[in-house]
C-alpha positions, 0 to 999 in steps of 0.5 A: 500500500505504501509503495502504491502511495508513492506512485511505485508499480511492484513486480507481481511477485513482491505484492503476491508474496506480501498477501500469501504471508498473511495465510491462513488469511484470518487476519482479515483486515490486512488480508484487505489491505494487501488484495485492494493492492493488487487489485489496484495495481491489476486495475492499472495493469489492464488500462495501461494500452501501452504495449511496450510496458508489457514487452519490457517487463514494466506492465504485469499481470498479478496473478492469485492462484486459485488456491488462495483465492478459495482459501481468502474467500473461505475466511471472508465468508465466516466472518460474514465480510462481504467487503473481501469478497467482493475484492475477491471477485472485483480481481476475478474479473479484472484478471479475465479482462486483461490484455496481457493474459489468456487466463480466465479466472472464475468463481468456482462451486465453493466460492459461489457458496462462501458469497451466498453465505456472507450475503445473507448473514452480513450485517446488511442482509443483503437478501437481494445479493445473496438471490443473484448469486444463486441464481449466477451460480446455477446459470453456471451449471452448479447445483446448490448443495443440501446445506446451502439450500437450508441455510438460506431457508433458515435466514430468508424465513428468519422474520416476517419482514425477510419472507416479504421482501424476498417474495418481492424480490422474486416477483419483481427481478428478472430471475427465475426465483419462484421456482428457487424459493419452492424448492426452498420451501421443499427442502425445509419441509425434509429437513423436518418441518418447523424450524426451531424458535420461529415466531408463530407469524412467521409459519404462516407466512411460509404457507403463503410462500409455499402456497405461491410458489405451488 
């Protein structure tokens, strides 16, 4: 960050290496620091139109494997800091955007998980995130597992308020989520019925979501 300050562009493997010291990646805050570096300098690796920059070694391509990436957005899901992973992805498509490379780096099963997850838990519950996602992820050829299906049954359904402004979302966004929210509802069903704790409001609203969605 520092030698960004002072207008300075490191080799890929001076600022690779300052992120991979930060495994196991649970010190999120520098995790955060050092990937907006890099995404940064990928930033101005990407606009830089000059070629002669790339053939004399002076414009780079900051290239996270793969491995790290799922690891960094394994992290940023549990503590719910949506902020990384939308760093993660921000750098996923620079990366695929760049001249410089043929490399196309796109979120894999896990990492279409870990956002959902951070979506729907954050602070902000961001209910409507968390539904485009799925539903990129399904685009893709991924099938939402079991514990993800019920994860976001349990926070969709969590209050009265959720249900409602998910079944807006549903009525009112281009997706097909009204097919997505019955298989929701179908899995909560075999999962054994009423989640624990609900409020007695809230299971009759899940009749209606049900009942909308038959």
């Amino acid at each position: 960050a520092m030698a960004l300050y002072y207008g300075a562009k490191p080799k890929p493997e001076l600022a690779l290496n300052v992120l991979q010291n930060l495994y196991p990646f649970q010190d999120l805050h520098a995790v955060r620091s050092a990937l907006n570096s890099i995404v940064s300098l990928q930033r101005d690796s990407n606009s830089s139109s000059n070629d002669d920059d790339y053939y004399n070694n002076t414009n780079y391509n900051y290239q996270i494997d793969r491995g790290t990436l799922e690891s960094i957005s394994i992290q940023a899901s549990r503590q719910r800091m949506t902020n990384i992973i939308l760093l993660v992805w921000d750098y996923m498509e620079l990366l695929g955007n760049s001249f410089h490379t043929t490399t196309t780096t796109e979120p894999t099963e896990g990492m279409y998980e870990d956002a959902v997850q951070a979506f729907l838990y954050s602070k902000g519950k961001n209910d409507h995130l968390a539904l485009s996602i799925l539903t990129e992820m399904e685009e893709r050829g991924y099938t939402p597992n079991r514990n993800l299906v019920r994860s976001l049954s349990m926070g969709l359904c969590s209050t009265v308020g959720r249900v409602q402004n998910a079944l807006y979302i549903l009525k009112n966004s281009h997706f097909n989520e009204m097919n997505r929210l019955k298989r929701v509802e179908q899995q909560r069903r075999r999962d054994g019925g009423e989640l624990e704790g609900e409020e007695e409001e809230a299971v009759g609203v899940r009749a209606t979501t049900a009942l909308l969605n038959a």
